[in-house]
DRENRODREN-795711 format. One record per residue (C-alpha): residue in three letters; x, y, z. Coordinates in steps of 0.25 Angstrom, whole numbers, padded with zeros to 4 digits, always signed. Each point is the difference from the previous one (the first is absolute). Example, Ala and Ser with C-alpha at 12.3 -4.5 7.8 and 13.67 -1.06 7.14 Angstrom:
ala+0049-0018+0031;ser+0006+0014-0002;
! end
This chain:
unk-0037-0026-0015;unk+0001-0006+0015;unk-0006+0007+0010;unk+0013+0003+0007;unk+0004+0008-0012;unk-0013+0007+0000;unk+0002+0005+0014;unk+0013+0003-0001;unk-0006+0011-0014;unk-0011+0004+0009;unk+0008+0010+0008;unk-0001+0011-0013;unk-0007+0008+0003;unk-0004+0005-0016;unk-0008-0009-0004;unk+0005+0000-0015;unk+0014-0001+0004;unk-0004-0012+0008;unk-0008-0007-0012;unk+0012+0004-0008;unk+0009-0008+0009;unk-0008-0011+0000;unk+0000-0002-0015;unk+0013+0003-0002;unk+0005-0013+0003;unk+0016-0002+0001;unk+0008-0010-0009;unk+0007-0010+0008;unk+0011-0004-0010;unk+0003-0013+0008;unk-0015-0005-0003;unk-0001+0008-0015;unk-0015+0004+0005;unk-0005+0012+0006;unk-0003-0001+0015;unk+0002+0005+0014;unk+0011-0006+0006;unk-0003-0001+0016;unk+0006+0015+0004;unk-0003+0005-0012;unk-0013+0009+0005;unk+0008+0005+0011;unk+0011+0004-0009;unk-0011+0009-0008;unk-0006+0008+0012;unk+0015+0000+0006;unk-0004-0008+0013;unk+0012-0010+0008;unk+0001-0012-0007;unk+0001-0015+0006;unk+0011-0006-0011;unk+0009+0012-0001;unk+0008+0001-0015;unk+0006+0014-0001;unk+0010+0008+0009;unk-0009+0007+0005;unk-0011-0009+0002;unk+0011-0009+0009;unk+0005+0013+0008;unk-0014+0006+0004;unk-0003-0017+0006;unk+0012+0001+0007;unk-0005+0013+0007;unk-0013-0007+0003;
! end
């Protein structure tokens, strides 16, 4: 895990949700492993991402 995505799960507070998140790595289909794509953290603990995907992702970067 990079330190970036560390960082990004440090904001939980509980510290069993975090270890979870951490483990639980997400599947990138593209790739066919399991690993953090670069807003993936940010996603989990619902912060403003760079690379925006969904609708709503693209909307609240448009407010900003």
């Amino acid at each position: 895990m990079s330190f970036i995505v560390y960082r990004d799960l440090a904001v939980v507070a509980d510290e069993d949700e975090r270890c979870a998140a951490m483990v639980n790595v997400p599947f990138n289909p593209r790739t066919g492993a399991r690993q953090w794509p670069p807003d993936g953290a940010k996603r989990v603990v619902g912060q403003r991402v760079d690379w925006p995907v969904a609708a709503d992702e693209k909307f609240r970067r448009w407010l900003a």
